[in-house]
N, C-alpha and C positions, 0 to 999 in steps of 0.2 A: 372504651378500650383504646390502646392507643400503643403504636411498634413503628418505629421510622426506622431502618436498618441504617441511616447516618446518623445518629443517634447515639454515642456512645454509652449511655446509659439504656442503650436497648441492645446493641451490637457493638459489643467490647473494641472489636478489630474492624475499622473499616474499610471496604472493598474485597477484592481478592483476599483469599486464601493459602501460605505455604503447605504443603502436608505435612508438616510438625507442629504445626499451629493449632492452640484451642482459639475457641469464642465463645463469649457466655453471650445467651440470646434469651432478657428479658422482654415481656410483654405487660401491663400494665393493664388488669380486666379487672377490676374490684365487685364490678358487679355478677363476676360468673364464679362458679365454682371448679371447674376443673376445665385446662387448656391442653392441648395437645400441638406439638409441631407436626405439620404434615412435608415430612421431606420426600423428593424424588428425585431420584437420580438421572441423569441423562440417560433416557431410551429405557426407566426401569418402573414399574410399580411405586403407586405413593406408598410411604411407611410411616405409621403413625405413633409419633413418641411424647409418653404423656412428659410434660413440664410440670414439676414440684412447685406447689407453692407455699413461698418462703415469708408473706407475711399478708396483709391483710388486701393489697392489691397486685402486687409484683408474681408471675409462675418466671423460673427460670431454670434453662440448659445450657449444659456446655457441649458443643462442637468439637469434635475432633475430626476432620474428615481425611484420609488417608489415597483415598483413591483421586488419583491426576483425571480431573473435567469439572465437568460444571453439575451443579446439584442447583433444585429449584424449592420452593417451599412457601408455605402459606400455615393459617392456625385453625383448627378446630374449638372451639370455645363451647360448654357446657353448663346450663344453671337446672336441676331437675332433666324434664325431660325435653329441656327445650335446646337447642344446637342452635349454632349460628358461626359457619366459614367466615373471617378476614381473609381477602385478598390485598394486595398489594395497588394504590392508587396510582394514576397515573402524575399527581401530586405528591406523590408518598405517603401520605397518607395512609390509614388502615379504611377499609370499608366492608363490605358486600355486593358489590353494584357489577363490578368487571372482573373476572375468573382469571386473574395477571396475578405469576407467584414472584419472589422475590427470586435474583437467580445468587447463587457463591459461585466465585470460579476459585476451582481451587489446582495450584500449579504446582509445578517440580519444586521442593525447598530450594536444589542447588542450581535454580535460575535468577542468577546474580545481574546485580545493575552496572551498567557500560559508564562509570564515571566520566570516561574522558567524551565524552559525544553529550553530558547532559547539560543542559542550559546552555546552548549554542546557538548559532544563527545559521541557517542554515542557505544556503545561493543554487538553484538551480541552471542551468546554463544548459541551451539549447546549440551546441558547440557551432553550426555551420553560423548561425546567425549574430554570436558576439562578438568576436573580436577576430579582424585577419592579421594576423604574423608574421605569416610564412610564405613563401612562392610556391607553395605547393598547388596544382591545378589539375597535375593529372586524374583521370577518372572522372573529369566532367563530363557528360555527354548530352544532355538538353541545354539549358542556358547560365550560362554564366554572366551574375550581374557585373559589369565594371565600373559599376557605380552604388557606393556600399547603400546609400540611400534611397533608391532604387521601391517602387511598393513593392513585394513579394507578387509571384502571380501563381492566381489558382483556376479561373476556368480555362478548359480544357483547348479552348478556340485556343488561346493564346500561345499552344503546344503543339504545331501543324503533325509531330509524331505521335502527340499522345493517342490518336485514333478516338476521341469523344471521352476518353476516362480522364483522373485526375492522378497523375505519375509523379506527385512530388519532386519530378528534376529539376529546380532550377535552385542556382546554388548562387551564394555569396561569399565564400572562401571563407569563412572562420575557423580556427584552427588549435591546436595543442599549445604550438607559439605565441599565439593572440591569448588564450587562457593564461598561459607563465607572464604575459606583458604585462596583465592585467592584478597579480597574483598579490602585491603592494598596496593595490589602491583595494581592494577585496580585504585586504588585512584591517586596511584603515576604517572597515564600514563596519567592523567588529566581526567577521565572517569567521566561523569557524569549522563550515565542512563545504566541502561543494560535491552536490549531486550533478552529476553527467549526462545528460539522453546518450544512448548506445552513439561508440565513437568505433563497433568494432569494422570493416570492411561490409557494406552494402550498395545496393543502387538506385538507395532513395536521400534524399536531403537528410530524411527524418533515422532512419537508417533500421527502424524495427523490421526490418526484412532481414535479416541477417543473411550474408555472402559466406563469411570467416570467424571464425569467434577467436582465432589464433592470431587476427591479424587486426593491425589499425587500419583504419579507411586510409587511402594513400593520400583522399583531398583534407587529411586533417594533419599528416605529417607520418611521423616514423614511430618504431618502439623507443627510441631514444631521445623524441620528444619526449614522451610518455611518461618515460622514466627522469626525464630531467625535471619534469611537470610535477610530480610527485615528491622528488626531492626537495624543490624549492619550498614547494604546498608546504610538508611535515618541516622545513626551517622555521617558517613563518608559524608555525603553529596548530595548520590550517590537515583537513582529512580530505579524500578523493575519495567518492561513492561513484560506481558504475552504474547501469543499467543492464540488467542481467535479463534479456529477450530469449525464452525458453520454449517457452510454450508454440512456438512456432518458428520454420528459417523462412528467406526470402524462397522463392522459385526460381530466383535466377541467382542460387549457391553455387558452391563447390560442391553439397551435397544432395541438393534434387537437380539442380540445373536444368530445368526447364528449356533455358534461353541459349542451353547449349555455348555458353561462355567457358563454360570451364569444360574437363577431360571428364568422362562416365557422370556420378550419378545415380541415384535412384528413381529417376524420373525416363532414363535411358537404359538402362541395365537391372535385370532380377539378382544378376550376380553383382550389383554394386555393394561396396561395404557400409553403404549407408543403408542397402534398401529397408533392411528391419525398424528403421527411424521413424518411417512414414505406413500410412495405415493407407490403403490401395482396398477401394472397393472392386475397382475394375479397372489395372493397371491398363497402360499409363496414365489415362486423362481421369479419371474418375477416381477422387484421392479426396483426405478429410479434409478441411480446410480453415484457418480462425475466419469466424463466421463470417463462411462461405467467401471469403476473398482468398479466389485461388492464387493468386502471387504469395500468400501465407500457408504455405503448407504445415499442417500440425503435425507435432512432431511425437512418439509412442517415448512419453517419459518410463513408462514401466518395461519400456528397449533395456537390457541389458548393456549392449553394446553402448547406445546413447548416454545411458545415465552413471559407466564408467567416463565415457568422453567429458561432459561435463564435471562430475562430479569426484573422480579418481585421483588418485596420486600422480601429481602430472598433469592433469583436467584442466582443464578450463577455469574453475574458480582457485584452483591452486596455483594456474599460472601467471593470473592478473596480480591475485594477490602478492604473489613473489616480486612481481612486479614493481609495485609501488601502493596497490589499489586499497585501502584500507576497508571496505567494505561492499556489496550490494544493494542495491535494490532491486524487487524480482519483480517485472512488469506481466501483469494479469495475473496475481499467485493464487483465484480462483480456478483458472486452468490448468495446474499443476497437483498434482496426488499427492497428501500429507508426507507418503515416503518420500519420494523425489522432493521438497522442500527440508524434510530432515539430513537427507542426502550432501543437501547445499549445505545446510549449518554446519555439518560437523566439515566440510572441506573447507570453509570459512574457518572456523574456529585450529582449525589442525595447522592451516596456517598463521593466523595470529588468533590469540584466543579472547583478543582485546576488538580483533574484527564485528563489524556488524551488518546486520540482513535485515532488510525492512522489506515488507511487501505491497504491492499495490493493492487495498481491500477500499471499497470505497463505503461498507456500512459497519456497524460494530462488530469489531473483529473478536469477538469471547463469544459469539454466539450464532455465528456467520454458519448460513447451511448453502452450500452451492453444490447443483447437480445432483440434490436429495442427502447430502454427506453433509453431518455438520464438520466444520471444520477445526482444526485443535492447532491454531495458528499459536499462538499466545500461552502457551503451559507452561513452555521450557525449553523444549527442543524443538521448534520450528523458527520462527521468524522474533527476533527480538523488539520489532516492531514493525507499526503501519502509518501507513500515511492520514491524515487523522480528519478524512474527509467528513465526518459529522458534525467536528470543530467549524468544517468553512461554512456547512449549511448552517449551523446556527447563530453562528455571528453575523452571514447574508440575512437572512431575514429576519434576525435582532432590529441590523439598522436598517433594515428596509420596513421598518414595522408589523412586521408579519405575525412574529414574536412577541408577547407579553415575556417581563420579565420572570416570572415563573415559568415559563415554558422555557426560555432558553436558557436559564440556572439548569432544569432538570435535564438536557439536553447533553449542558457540558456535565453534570455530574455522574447521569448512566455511564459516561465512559469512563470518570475517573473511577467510580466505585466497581463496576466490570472487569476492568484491565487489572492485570499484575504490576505492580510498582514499578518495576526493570522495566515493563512496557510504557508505562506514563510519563516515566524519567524522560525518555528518548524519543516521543510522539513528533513524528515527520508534522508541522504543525502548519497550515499554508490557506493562503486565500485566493489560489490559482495554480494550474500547473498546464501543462502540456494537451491536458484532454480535455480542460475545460475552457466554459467563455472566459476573454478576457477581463479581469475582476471590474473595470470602470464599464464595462458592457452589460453582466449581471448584473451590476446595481443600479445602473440608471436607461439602459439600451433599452429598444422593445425587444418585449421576449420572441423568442423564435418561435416557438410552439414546434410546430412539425413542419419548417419550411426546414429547408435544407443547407447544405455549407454553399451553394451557388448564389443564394440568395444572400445571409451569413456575409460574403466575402467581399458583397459592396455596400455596407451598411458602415455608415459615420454617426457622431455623437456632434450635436452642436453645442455651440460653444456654452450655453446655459444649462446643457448635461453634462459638461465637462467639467466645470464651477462646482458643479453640484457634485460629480459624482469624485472629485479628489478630495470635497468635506468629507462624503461619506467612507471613504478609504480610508481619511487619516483616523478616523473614528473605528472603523475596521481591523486598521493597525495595530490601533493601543489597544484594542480587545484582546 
């Protein structure tokens, strides 16, 4: 017997699914007499459709599936009164051995491919740290480096205000200005979008605390950076992606204001216009929080109020975008409700329809279940892509040897064959980013296991992991 769904003489169409789309799905049992497809729908009863056979080894079906999700399936095979299930291998292969059905995703027809964003190179920029421009300074409040070379510092000793935590304040002035200075030689390295970490008003370096979602950090510069930064960006050729921090504001907003910085609050007032934002077990101090760091207060995306604020005519993603902003990316879009994420698409799209939204999902996003919910990223209407963290793992331990080369073929190809084509076109595609170790750290560093970022933050590479581990990058690279 023998069914490899990449196969086109098995699976007509490979990977994903349009709903106007047939597939014809032969299977090759010469020695059995009647096959059966066992399909099941997401969340439904298997249903069992016999397959014609058309000649002396070939049964085959055609597919038509019309309903937007994922459908899974495997075969029944029959010789007399003898049965015998194919499963899908972890080889691809057919067996018996593992009860793993084959999955289709099948998407909206009218979820069209972002040409201008495909085959790019894409630059993330961690704004305080690359490049200073501007004399911008106000809003520092723990330490400012005057020396751009400076190590970064993280244990908390080194903070006499941090009280023992780890407060992200200490700053290096990078800016909107230093970005636009930079914006020529980024042209020159083939760049052609730059992703953002959040650049909106907070009182961290890092700035996932959100302060303002209306407003730029003042140590990064003005809207009129912003918009000058944008302009130049789209001369050169080049796209600007935000960081779109949702799922959570800082605690020291405009809108909990914990720290009591700014006027009212929901963190001060029942009658504040924000209070419906936040979810209050036992106002004031006992509030939800992303996991459990309460300077992140979580924010009730299913808020009416809120999810006009962001999401509305006028909102927040309509207002960057008007901006200059050509796109997001929504940091944690497992914490965010499929609605509130279609929410954003269509405010995205309504502004440019050429716009894009990527989300941070860090496992396969066609089949991703978070909080018991599977999630329906990738159909059409939610996120036209993700960050394509299963690419970094398998090319890490490709050349770390972890990997045989069949396992990291099947690896990169459950995603291509998963994902909708609009989504593979555009795959945010990386060997490092902001949440993870640095990439010459993973490869050649000792691993951390369960020691902590104290430990983490005084750890060096000598010079014969350092040799070693830029061969292994450049190898990394060209993967």
């Amino acid at each position: 017997m023998y069914y490899s769904s990449r196969d086109k003489n098995c699976k007509s169409v490979f990977g994903a699914l349009k709903t106007d789309q047939s597939c014809d799905i032969t299977v090759y049992a010469a020695e059995f007499d009647e096959c059966f497809l066992v399909l099941r729908a997401d969340g439904q009863e298997r249903v069992y459709w016999r397959m014609p056979k058309i000649d002396n080894e070939q049964f085959k079906i055609t597919l038509k599936l019309d309903k937007i999700g994922l459908s899974f399936y495997s075969f029944l095979l029959k010789k007399g009164s003898y049965e015998r299930r194919f499963w899908r291998q972890p080889d691809q292969s057919s067996g018996s051995v593992y009860e793993r059905e084959w999955q289709i995703t099948v998407y909206d027809k009218t979820f069209k491919p972002l040409k201008k964003f495909g085959s790019g190179i894409m630059y993330q920029i961690f704004p305080d740290r690359f490049c200073q421009g501007g004399e911008y300074k106000q809003g520092f409040e723990e330490r400012f480096h005057a020396n751009w070379g400076d190590t970064p510092s993280f244990a908390p000793t080194e903070n006499p205000r941090a009280g023992g935590r780890v407060i992200n304040n200490d700053y290096f002035g990078g800016d909107l200005k230093g970005i636009e200075k930079k914006l020529d030689y980024l042209k020159a390295l083939g760049i052609t979008e730059i992703y953002l970490n959040p650049i909106f008003e907070a009182h961290s370096n890092h700035r996932y605390n959100t302060a303002d979602y209306m407003k730029i950090d003042p140590t990064l510069g003005t809207l009129d950076d912003f918009k000058s930064l944008c302009k130049k960006a789209h001369k050169l050729g080049m796209k600007i992606i935000l960081d779109g921090v949702f799922s959570h504001t800082g605690s020291d907003s405009i809108y909990f204001n914990k720290e009591q910085r700014y006027e009212g609050g929901a963190f001060n007032s029942k009658e504040s216009e924000y209070f419906s934002w936040f979810n209050f077990k036992k106002w004031p101090n006992d509030y939800d929080s992303w996991w459990g760091f309460m300077t992140l207060p979580e924010t009730n995306e299913n808020d009416e109020k809120f999810s006009q604020f962001i999401t509305g005519e006028g909102g927040v993603i309509d207002y960057w975008m008007k901006q200059g902003a050509d796109g997001f990316r929504l940091d944690v879009a497992d914490e965010l409700p499929d609605s509130f994420i279609e929410k954003i698409r269509t405010a995205v799209k309504r502004a440019n329809p050429d716009g894009i939204l990527y989300g941070e999902v860090w496992e396969d996003a066609s089949n991703k279940e978070a909080y018991h919910v599977r999630r329906r990223y990738l159909l059409g209407y939610e996120l036209d892509s993700v960050m394509n963290y299963p690419f970094k793992e398998a090319i890490v331990n490709f050349v770390q040897g972890n990997f045989d080369g069949t396992v990291f073929l099947n690896s990169i190809m459950d995603i291509l064959e998963n994902y909708p084509k609009p989504s593979v076109d555009v795959l945010m595609n990386l060997l490092g980013t902001h949440d993870t170790e640095r990439i010459l750290t993973r490869l050649v560093g000792e691993p951390s296991g369960n020691r902590g970022r104290d430990w983490q933050s005084v750890q060096k590479l000598n010079q014969n992991q350092l040799e070693r581990g830029y061969r292994m990058l450049k190898l990394a690279s060209l993967l």
